[in-house]
C-alpha positions in Angstrom: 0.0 0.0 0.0 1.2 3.6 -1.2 1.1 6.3 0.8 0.1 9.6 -0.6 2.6 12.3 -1.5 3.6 14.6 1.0 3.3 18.1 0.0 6.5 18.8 2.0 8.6 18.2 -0.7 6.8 20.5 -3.0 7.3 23.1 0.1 11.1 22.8 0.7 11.9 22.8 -3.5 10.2 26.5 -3.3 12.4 27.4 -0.4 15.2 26.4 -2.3 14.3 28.5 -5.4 13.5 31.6 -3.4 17.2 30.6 -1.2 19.0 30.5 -4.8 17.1 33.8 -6.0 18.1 35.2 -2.7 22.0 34.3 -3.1 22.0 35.1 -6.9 20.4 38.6 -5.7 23.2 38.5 -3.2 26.1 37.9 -5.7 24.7 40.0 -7.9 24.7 42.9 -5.8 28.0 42.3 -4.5 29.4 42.5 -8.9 27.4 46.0 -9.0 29.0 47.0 -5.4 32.7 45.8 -6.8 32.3 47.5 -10.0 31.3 44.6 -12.1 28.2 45.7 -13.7 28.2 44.0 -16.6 28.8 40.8 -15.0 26.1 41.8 -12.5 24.0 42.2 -15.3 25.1 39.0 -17.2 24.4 36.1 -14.1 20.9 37.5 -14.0 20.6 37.5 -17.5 22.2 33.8 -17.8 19.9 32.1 -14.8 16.9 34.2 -16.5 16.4 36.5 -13.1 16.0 39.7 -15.0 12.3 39.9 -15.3 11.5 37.3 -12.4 10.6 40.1 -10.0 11.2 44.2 -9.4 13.9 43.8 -7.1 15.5 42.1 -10.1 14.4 44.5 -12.7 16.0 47.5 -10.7 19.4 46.0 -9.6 20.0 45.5 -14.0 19.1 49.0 -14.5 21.4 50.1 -12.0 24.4 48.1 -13.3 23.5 48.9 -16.8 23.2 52.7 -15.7 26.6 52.4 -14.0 28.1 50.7 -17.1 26.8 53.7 -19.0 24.2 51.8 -21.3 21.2 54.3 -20.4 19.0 53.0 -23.2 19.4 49.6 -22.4 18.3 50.4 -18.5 15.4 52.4 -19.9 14.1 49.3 -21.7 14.9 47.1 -18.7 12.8 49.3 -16.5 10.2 50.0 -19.0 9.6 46.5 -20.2 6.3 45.1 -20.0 7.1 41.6 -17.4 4.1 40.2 -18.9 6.0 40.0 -22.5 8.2 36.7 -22.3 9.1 37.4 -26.5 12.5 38.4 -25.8 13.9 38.7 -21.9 17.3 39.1 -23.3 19.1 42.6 -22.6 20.4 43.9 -25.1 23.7 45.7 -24.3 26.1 45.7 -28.0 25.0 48.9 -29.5 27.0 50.3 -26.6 30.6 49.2 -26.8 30.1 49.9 -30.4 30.1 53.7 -30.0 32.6 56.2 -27.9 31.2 58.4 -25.0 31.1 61.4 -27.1 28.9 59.9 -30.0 26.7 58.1 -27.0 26.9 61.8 -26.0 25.6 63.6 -29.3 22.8 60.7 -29.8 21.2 61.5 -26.3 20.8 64.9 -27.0 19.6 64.1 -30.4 16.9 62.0 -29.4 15.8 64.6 -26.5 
């Protein structure tokens, strides 16, 4: 005779999700405090934690902010999380231009 399934396991996997999104926040956070943005912003982006919740959302747009990708924060911050199309960031069009022409296109598009 089978006994039926305890819903303890079920419990204790959850913790250890929110535990792992806990210590991912926590590493992340320590990248963005040592002045590693973009590899702050790459673990979230790699264990798909970007969109997972707010506190997520605003710890990319700080280390992309910090990095000096201001666009690609805006669209972190200003991204629907409903929208699961695309959760990638996208952060090339930056390292392909210098801080003056970054700059001149700001000002252009204000």
């Amino acid at each position: 005779m089978q006994q039926p399934l305890n819903n303890n396991n079920n419990k204790s996997s959850e913790k250890t999700s929110d535990a792992a999104a806990h210590a991912f926040y926590d590493l992340a956070y320590c990248y963005l405090l040592n002045g590693e943005f973009l590899r702050c912003v790459e673990l979230l982006e790699n264990n798909e934690l970007v969109y997972s919740s707010l506190k997520f959302r605003i710890i990319t747009g700080q280390a992309l902010l910090k990095a000096g990708n201001t666009q690609a924060c805006i669209r972190v911050l200003e991204k629907d999380p409903s929208n699961t199309e695309d959760d990638s960031v996208q952060i090339g069009p930056m390292s392909e231009q210098t801080p003056d022409q970054r700059m001149t296109t700001s000002k252009e598009g204000s």
